[in-house]
C-alpha positions in Angstrom: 118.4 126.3 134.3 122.5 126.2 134.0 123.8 125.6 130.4 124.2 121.2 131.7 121.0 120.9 132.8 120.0 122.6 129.5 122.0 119.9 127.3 120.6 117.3 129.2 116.9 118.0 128.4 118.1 118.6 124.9 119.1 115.4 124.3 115.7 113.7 125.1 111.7 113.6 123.6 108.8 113.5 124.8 107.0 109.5 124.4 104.3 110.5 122.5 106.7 112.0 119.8 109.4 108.8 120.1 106.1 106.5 119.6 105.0 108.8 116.6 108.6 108.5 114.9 108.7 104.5 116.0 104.9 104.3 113.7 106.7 106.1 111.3 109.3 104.2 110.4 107.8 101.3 111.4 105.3 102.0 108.2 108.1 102.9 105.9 110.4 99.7 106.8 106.9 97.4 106.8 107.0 98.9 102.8 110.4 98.2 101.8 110.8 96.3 98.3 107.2 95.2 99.0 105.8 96.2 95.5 105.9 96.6 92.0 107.1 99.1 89.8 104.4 101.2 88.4 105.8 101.2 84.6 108.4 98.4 84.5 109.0 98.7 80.5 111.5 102.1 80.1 110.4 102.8 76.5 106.7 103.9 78.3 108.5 106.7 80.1 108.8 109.7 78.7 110.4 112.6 80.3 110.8 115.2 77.7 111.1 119.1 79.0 112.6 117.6 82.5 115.5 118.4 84.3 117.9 116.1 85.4 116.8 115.8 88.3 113.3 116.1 88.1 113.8 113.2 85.8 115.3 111.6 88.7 112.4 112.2 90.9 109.6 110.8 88.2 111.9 107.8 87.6 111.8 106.5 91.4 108.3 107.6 91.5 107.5 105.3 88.6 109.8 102.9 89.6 110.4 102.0 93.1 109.5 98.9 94.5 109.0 101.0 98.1 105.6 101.5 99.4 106.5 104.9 100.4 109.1 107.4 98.9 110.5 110.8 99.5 111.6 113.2 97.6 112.9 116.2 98.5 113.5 119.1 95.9 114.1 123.1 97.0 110.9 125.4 95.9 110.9 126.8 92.4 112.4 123.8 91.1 109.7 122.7 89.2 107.8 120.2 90.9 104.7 120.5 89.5 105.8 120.0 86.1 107.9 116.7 87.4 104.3 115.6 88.8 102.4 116.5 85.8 104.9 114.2 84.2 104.6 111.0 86.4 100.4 111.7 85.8 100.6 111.7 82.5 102.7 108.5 82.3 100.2 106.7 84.8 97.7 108.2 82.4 98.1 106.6 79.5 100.2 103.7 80.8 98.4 102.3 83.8 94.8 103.9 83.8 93.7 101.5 86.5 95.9 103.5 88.7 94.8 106.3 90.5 96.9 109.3 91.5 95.8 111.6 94.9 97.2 114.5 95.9 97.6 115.5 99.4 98.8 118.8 101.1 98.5 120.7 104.5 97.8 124.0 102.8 95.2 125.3 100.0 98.0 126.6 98.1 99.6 123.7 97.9 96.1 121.6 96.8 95.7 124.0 93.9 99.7 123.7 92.8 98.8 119.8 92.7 96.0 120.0 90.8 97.4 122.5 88.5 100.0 119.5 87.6 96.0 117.4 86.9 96.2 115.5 90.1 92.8 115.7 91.7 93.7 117.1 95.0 92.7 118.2 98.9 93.7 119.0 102.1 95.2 116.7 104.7 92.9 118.3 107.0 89.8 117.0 104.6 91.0 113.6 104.0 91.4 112.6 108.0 88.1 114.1 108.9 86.4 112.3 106.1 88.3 109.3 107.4 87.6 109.9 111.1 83.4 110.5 109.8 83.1 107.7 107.8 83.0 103.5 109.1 84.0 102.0 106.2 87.0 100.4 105.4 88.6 101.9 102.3 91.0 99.9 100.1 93.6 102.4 98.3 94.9 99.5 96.3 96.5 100.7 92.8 96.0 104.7 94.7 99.7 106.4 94.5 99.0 109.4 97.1 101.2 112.6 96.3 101.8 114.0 99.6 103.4 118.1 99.1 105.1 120.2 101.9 105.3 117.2 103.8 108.0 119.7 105.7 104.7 121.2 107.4 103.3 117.9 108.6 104.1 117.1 112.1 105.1 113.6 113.3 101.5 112.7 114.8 99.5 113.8 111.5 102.1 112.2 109.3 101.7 108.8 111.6 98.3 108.7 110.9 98.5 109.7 107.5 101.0 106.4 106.8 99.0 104.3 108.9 95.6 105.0 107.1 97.4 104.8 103.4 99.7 102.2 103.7 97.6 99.7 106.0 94.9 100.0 103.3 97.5 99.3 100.1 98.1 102.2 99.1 101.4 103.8 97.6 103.2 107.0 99.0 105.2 109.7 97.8 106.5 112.4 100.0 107.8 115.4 99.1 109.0 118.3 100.3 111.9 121.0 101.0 113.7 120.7 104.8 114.4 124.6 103.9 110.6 125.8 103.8 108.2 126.5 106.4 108.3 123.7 109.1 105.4 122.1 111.0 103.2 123.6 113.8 103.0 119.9 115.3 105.9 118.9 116.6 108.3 116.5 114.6 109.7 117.1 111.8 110.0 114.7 108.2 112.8 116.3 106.6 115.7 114.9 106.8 114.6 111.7 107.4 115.7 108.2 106.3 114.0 106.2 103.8 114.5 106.2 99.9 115.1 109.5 98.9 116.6 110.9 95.9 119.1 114.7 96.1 117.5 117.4 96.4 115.7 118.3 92.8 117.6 121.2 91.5 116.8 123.1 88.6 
């Protein structure tokens, strides 16, 4: 194969993967200014120990009108202190909402539930969707998703899709630099409402 032909084939995807990314942003467009903030009144959030930007981070998270968010933040920034932050707000200002943690690895399960954000595996969560017949309603749910770097466009579609077609609220985070997805596609960079990367 010459260096042209090479190019060529460079500049295209396969359908499956265009039809993943099309779901995608389908999902996060279908979300835009479609809800309410989570804590509307300012004096209720509290972000005492943060950085700047970590501060940045929990304010969009608690006050985004988006059905789904990203935020992407480098590692060792301090992420599970910013979401320990945005639970505890929820926690004692909007009890009736409930916060999920998501992640493609173990490690990143127990980081999330370190921050006391009850917490499991994207791997568990589809199969217990794909097992079970019942419609679930994740209205008032706000679903942490971590290293969403490592999720592949075709998980990630069907991730969206069962969240966001059953109310629930998203937040993605993750770090384009960090270990990238054996699916392919890739999140990061992506459109959408983001905030700079978190820096410490």
């Amino acid at each position: 194969m010459d260096e042209t032909t090479h190019e060529l084939y460079g500049r295209f995807i396969r359908k499956d993967d265009f039809d993943n990314e099309v779901k995608i942003l389908t999902q996060i467009l279908q979300g835009k200014n479609s809800q309410l903030p989570l804590i509307q009144n300012k004096e209720k959030r509290h972000f005492t120990g943060l950085t700047q930007g970590q501060q940045k981070a929990a304010e969009l998270v608690l006050t985004s009108k988006d059905q789904t968010i990203m935020i992407q933040g480098y590692a060792g920034v301090g992420k599970t202190t910013q979401f320990k932050t945005v639970a505890q707000a929820l926690n004692d200002n909007r009890p009736d909402v409930n916060i999920v943690g998501l992640a493609p690895t173990h490690k990143a399960v127990n980081e999330l539930q370190a921050a006391g954000i009850k917490s499991q595996t994207i791997a568990s969560f589809l199969m217990e969707k794909h097992q079970s017949n019942l419609k679930t309603s994740y209205k008032n749910t706000l679903f942490v998703i971590d290293e969403s770097s490592m999720i592949g466009n075709k998980t990630l579609a069907e991730l969206l899709l069962n969240i966001t077609d059953n109310a629930g609220r998203v937040v993605l985070s993750g770090d384009a630099k960090q270990l990238k997805a054996f699916e392919r596609g890739a999140l990061l960079p992506s459109p959408g409402n983001a905030v700079p990367p978190i820096k410490s």
